[in-house]
C-alpha positions in Angstrom: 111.0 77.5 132.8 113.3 79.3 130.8 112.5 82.8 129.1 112.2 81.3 125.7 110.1 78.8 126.6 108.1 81.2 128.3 108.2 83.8 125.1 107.2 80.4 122.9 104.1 79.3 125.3 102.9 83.4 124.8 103.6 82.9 121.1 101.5 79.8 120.5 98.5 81.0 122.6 95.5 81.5 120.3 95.3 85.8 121.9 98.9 86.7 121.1 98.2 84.9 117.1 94.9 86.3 116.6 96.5 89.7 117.5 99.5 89.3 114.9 97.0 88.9 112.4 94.2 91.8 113.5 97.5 93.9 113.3 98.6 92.5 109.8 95.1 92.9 108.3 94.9 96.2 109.9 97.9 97.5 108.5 96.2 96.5 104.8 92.7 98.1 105.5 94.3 101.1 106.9 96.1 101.6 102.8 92.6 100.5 101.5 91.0 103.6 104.2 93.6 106.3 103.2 92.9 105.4 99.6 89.1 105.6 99.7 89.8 108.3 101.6 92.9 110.5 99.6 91.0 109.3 96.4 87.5 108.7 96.3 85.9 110.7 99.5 88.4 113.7 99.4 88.0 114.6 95.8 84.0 114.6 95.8 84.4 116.7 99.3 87.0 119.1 97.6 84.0 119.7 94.8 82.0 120.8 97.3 83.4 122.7 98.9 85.7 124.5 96.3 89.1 124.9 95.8 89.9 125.3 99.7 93.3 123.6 100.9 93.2 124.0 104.8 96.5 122.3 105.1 97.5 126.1 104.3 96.2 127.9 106.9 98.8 129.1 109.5 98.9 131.6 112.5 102.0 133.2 112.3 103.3 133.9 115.9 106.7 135.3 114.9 107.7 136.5 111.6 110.8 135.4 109.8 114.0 136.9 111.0 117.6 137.1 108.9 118.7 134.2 111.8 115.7 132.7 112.7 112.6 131.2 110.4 109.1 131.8 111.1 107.6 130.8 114.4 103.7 129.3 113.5 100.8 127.2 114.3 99.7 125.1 111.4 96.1 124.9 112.6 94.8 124.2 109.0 97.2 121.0 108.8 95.7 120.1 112.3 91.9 120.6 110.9 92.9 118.4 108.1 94.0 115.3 110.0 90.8 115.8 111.9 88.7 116.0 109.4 90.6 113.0 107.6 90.2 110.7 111.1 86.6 111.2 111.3 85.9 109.9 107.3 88.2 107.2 107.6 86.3 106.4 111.2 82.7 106.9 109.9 84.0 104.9 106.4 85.1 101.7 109.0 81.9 102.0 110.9 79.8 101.6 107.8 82.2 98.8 106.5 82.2 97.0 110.0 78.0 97.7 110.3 77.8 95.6 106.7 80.1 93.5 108.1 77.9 92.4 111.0 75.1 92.7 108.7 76.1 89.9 106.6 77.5 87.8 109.6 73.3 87.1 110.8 
């Protein structure tokens, strides 16, 4: 058997097409997730809390030099994307836990 028949009998399995299209979708909820997220979740949360911006907050481990820029540790940016990963991943547990509601 030749390698494209090989790559065709892979192809037309039902696994390696049900991937493709978990990936596809995927891609789509993940731009419905960030929006929810960026534009709905993060502005109530931002009331909240105030007019904090962690993505701001740095540890500066060397300063600035005429040759050389600022050496740092953007820890806030780091707290941001965490903080961002665990909406978006309780925000798909709720919407996959209706999900499997509505599937009994």
């Amino acid at each position: 058997m030749t390698i494209l028949q090989e790559f065709k009998t892979f192809a037309i399995k039902g696994n390696a097409v049900e991937l493709a299209i978990g990936i596809v979708i995927g891609s789509a909820f993940t731009a419905i997730t960030n929006s929810l997220v960026n534009d709905i979740i993060n502005p109530v949360i931002g009331i909240l809390t105030g007019p904090v911006d962690l993505s701001e907050k740095v540890l500066i481990l060397k300063a600035e030099t005429a040759n050389l820029p600022a050496i740092s540790l953007n820890y806030g940016h780091f707290l941001s994307t965490i903080i961002n990963f665990l909406i978006i991943a309780v925000v798909l547990f709720l919407v996959v836990r209706q999900i499997n509601r509505l599937r009994l």
